[in-house]
C-alpha atoms as a printed R data frame, in Angstrom:
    type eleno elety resid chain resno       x       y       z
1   ATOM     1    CA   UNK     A     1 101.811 116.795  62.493
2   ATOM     2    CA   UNK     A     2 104.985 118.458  63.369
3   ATOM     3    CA   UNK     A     3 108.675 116.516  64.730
4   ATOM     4    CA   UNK     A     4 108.116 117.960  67.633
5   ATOM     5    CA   UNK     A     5 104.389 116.210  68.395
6   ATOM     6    CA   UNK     A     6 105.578 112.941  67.222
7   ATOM     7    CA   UNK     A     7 108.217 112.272  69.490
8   ATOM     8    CA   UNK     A     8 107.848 109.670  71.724
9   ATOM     9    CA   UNK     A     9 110.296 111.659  74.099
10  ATOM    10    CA   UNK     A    10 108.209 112.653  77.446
11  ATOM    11    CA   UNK     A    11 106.926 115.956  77.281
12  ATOM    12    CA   UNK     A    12 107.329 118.206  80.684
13  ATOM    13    CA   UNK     A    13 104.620 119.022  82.327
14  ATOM    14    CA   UNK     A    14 104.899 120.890  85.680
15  ATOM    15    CA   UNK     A    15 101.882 118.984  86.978
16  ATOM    16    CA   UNK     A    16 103.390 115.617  86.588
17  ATOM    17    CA   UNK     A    17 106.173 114.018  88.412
18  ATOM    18    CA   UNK     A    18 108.166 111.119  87.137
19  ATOM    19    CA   UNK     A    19 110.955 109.233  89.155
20  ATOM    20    CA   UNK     A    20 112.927 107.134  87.156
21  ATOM    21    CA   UNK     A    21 114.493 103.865  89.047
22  ATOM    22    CA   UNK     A    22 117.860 105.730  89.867
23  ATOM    23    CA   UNK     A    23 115.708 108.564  91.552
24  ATOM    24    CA   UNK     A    24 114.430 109.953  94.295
25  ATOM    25    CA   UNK     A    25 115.254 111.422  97.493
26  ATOM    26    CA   UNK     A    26 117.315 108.673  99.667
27  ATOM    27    CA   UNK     A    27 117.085 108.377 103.118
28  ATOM    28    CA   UNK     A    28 119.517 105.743 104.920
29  ATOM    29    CA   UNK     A    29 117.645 104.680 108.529
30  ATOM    30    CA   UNK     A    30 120.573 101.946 109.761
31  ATOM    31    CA   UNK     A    31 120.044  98.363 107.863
32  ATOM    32    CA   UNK     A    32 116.740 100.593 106.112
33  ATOM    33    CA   UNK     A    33 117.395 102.133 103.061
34  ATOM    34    CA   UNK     A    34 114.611 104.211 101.621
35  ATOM    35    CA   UNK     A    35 113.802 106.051  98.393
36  ATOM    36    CA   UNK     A    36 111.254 109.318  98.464
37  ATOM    37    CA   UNK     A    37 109.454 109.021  95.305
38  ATOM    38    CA   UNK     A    38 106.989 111.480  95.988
39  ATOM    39    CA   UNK     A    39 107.126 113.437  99.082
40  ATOM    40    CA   UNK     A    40 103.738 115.173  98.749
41  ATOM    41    CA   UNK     A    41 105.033 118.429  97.104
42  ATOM    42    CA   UNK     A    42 103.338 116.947  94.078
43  ATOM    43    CA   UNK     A    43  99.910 116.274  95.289
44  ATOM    44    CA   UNK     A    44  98.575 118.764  97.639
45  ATOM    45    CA   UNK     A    45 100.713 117.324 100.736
46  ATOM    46    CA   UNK     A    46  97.770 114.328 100.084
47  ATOM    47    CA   UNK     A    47  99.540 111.433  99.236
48  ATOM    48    CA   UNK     A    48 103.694 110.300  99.736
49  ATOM    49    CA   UNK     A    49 104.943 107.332  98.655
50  ATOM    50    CA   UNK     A    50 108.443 105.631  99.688
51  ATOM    51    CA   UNK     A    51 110.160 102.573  98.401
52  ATOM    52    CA   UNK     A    52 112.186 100.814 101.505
53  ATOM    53    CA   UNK     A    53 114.636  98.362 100.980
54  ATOM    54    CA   UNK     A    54 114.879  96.305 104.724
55  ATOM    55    CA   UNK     A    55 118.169  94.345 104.537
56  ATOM    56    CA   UNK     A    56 117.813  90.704 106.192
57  ATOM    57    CA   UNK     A    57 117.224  90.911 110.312
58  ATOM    58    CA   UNK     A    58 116.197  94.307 110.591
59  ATOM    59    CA   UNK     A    59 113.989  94.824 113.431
60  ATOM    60    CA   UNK     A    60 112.342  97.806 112.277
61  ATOM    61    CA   UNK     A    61 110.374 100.392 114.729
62  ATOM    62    CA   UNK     A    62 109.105  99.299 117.824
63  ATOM    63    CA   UNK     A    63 105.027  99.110 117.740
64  ATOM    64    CA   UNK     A    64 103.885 103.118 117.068
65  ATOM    65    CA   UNK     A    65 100.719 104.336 116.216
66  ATOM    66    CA   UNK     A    66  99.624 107.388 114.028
67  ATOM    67    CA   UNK     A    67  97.065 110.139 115.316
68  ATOM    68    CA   UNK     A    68  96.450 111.751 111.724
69  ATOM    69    CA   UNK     A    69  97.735 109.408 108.787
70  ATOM    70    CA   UNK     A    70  96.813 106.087 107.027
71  ATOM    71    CA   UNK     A    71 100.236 103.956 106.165
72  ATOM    72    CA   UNK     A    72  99.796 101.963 103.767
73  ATOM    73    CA   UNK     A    73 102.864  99.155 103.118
74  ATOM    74    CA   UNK     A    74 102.873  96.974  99.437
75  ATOM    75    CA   UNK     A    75 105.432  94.081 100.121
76  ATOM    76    CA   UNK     A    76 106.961  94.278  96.279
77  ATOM    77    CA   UNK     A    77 109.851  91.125  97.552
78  ATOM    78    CA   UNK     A    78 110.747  88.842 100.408
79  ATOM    79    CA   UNK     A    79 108.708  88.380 103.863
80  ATOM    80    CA   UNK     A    80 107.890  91.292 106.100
81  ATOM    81    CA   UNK     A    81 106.576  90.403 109.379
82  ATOM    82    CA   UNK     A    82 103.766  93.095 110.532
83  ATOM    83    CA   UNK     A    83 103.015  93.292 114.102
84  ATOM    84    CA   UNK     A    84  99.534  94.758 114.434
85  ATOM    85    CA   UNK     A    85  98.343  94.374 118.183
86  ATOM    86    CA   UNK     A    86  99.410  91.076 120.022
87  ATOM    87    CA   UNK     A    87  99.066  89.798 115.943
88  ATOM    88    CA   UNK     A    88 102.029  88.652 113.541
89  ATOM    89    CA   UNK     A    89 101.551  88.388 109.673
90  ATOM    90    CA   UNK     A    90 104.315  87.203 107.311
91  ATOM    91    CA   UNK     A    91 103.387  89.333 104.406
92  ATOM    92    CA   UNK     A    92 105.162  88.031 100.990
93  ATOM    93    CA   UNK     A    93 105.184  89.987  97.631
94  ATOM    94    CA   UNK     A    94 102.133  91.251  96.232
95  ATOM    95    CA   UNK     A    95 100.013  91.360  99.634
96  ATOM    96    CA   UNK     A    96  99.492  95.207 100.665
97  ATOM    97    CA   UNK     A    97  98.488  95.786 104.034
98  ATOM    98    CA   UNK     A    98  96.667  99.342 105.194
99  ATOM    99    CA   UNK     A    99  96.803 100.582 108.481
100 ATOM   100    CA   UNK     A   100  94.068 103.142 109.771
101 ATOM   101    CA   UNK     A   101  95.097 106.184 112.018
102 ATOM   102    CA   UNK     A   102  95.182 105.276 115.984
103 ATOM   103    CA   UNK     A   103  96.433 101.606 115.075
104 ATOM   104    CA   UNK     A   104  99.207  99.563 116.860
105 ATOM   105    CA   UNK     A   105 102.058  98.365 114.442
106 ATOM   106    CA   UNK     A   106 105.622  97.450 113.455
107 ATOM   107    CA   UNK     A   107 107.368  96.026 110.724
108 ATOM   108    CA   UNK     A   108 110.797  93.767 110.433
109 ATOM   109    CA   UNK     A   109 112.487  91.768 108.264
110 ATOM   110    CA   UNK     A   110 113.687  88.559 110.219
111 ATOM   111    CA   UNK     A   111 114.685  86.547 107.372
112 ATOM   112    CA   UNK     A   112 118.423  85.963 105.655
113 ATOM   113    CA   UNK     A   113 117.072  87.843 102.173
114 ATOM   114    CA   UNK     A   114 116.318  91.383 101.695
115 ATOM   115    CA   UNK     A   115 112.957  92.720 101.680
116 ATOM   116    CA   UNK     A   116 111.005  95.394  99.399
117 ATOM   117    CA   UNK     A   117 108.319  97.643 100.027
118 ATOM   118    CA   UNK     A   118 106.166 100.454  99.023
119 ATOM   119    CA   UNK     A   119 104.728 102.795 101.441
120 ATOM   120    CA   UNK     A   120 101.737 105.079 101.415
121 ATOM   121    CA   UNK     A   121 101.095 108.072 103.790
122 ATOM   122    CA   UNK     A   122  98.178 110.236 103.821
123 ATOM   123    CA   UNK     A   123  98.125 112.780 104.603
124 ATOM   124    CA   UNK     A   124 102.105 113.121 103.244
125 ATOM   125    CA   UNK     A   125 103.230 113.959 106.882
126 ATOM   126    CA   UNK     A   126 105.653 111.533 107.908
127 ATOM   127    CA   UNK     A   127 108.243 111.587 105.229
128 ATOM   128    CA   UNK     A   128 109.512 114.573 107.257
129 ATOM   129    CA   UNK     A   129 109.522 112.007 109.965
130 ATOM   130    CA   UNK     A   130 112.512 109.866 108.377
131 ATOM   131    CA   UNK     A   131 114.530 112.624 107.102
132 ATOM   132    CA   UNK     A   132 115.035 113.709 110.928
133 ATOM   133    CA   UNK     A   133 115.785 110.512 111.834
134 ATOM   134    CA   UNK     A   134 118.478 110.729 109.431
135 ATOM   135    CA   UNK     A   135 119.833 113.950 110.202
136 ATOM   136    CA   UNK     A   136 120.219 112.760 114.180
137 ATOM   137    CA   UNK     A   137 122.070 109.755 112.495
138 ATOM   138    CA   UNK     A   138 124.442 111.584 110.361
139 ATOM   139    CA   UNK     A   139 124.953 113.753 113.029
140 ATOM   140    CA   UNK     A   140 126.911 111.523 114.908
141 ATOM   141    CA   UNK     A   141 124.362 111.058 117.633
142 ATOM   142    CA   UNK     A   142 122.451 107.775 118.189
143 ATOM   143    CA   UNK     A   143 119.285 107.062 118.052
144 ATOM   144    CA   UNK     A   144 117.915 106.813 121.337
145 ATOM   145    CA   UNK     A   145 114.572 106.081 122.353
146 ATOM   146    CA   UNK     A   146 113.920 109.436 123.532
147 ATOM   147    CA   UNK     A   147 114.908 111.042 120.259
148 ATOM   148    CA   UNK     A   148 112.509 108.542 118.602
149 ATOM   149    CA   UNK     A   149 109.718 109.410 120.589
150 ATOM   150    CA   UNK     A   150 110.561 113.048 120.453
151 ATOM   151    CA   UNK     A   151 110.440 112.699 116.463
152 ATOM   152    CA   UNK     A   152 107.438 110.788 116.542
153 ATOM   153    CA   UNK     A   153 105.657 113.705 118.637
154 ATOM   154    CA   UNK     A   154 106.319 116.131 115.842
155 ATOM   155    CA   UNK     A   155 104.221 114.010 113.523
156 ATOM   156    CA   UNK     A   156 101.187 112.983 115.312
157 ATOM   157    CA   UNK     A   157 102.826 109.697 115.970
158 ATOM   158    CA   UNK     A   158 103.511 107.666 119.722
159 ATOM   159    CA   UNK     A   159 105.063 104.377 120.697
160 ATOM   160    CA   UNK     A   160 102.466 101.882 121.878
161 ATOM   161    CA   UNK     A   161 103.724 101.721 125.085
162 ATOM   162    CA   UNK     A   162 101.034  98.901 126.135
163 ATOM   163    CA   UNK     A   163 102.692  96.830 124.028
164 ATOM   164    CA   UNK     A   164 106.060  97.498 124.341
């Protein structure tokens, strides 16, 4: 056995992607801050994953649906109150909750602590979603609701306006 095959150093290998904690592609969405950790580059444009920190009150999006992704949303800390429907679910750490294509939701944080969360998308689609949101933000420009919905168009995503 040679040095080199007993180290316990990580060996690269182009078909494996590791983001340490300080990491990642971060997006800034007003109170949201989010971390890409894999933005689907590394699995076929399958699968992206972000980690989203919601600081306390944030109201996230209003109630969307998707037309061609699953979301899926693991609460790692605090409460996060999902709004699927006319429904409202307090969510605390270690409860994941999966939402299917063509389903009403919205997440926010209403409480005085800060909130952690994983999120799935499949396919990896709506990570580009965030990143214009951020660009329109750091732009200068606000965020209207028009520029929302106009983002949300270019990913196969609407507001549920029935239950607005």
């Amino acid at each position: 056995m040679t040095e080199e095959t007993r180290t316990s150093e990580p060996q690269a290998d182009p078909a494996v992607s590791v983001v340490g904690p300080r990491d990642g592609e971060t997006i800034v969405l007003g109170t949201t801050r989010m971390r890409v950790l894999e933005d689907g580059s590394h699995t076929g444009h399958r699968l992206a994953i972000t980690e989203s920190v919601l600081a306390p009150h944030t109201q996230g999006p209003p109630q969307h649906l998707h037309g061609q992704h699953d979301e899926g949303f693991y609460v790692l800390s605090g409460i996060v109150r999902f709004t699927v429907g006319d429904e409202d679910y307090d969510v605390t750490g270690g409860t994941f909750v999966m939402v299917p294509p063509g389903t009403p939701h919205a997440f926010a944080n209403l409480t005085d602590q800060p909130a952690v969360m994983l999120s799935t998308f499949t396919p990896d689609l709506y990570v580009q979603y965030f990143r214009d949101l951020q660009e329109v933000l750091g732009g200068g420009g606000p965020l209207t609701p028009q520029a929302n919905i106009d983002a949300m168009g270019r990913y196969a995503t609407q507001p549920a306006t029935d239950l607005a």
